[in-house]
N, C-alpha and C positions, 0 to 999 in steps of 0.2 A: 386914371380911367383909360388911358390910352398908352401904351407902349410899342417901341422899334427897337427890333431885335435884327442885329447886323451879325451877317457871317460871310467869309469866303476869304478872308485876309488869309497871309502870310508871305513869304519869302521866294520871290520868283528872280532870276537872273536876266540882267538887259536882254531884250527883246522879248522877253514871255507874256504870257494870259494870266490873267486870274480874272474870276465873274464873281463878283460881289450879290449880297443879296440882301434885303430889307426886307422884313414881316411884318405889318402892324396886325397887334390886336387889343382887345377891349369896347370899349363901349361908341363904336364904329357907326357914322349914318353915311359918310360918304366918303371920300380923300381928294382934294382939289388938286393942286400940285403937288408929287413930289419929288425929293432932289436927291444929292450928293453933294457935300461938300466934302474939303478935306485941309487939313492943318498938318504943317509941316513944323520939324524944331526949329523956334524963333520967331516963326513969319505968323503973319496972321489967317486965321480959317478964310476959304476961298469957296467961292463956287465950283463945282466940277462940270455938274449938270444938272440939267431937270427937266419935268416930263408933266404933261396936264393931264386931267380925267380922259379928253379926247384925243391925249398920243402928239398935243404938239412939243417940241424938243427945246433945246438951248444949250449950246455948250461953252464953258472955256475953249479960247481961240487954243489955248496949247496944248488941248485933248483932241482939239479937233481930228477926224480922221483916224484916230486909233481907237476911242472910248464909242461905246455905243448905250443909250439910257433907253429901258423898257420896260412896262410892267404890264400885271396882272389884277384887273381891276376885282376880281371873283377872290381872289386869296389875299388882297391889300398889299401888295409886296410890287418891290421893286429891284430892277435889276442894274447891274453896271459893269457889260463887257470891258475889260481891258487887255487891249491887246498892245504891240510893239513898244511892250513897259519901256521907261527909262528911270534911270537913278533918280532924277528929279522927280518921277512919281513919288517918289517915298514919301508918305506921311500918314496921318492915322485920317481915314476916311468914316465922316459921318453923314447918317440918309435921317430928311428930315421928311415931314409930311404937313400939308394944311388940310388938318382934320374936322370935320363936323361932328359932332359928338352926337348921339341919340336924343338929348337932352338938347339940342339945338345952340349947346354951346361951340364954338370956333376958337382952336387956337395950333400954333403951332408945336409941333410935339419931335423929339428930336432921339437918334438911338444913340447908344453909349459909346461907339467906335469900335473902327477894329483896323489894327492897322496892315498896313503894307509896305513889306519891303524891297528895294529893287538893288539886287547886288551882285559880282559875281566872288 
């Protein structure tokens, strides 16, 4: 009913940008929260960030300062500046959403990844 379609990944060298981007669509009444998380090889998925209907924020302490979480309530999409990458960014980053369905049902809905990498 509901799908997140993530782009913006790829291969940036320490200290670069890449702006990530999440699209939901489907059978859409609202979107509560949504996030970013990300999974590195071995370790387990992690929070990055996240954003409410009303624009309030949350970040990992170790994004803090470089990563910026925004979205666009009119296109269901969301965004995730990164800037002053480090190698430890590397992982595959996934945007999730707490969706309201038309149908009044609620659940969490999650996109397929995409990842990033940070190297020189």
């Amino acid at each position: 009913q509901v799908q997140l379609v993530e782009s913006g990944g790829g291969l940036v060298q320490p200290g670069g940008s890449l702006r990530l981007s999440c699209a939901a669509s489907g059978s859409i009444f609202n979107i509560n929260t949504m996030g970013w998380y990300r999974q590195a090889y071995g370790k387990q998925r992690e929070l990055v960030a996240s954003i409410t209907r009303t624009g309030s924020t949350n970040y990992a302490d170790s994004v803090k300062g470089r990563f910026t979480v925004s979205r666009d309530n009119a296109k269901n999409t969301v965004y995730l500046q990164m800037n002053s990458l480090k190698a430890e960014d590397t992982a595959v980053y996934y945007c999730n959403a707490d969706v309201l369905t038309t149908g009044r049902a609620r659940f969490i809905s999650w996109g397929q990844g995409t990842q990033v990498t940070v190297s020189s």
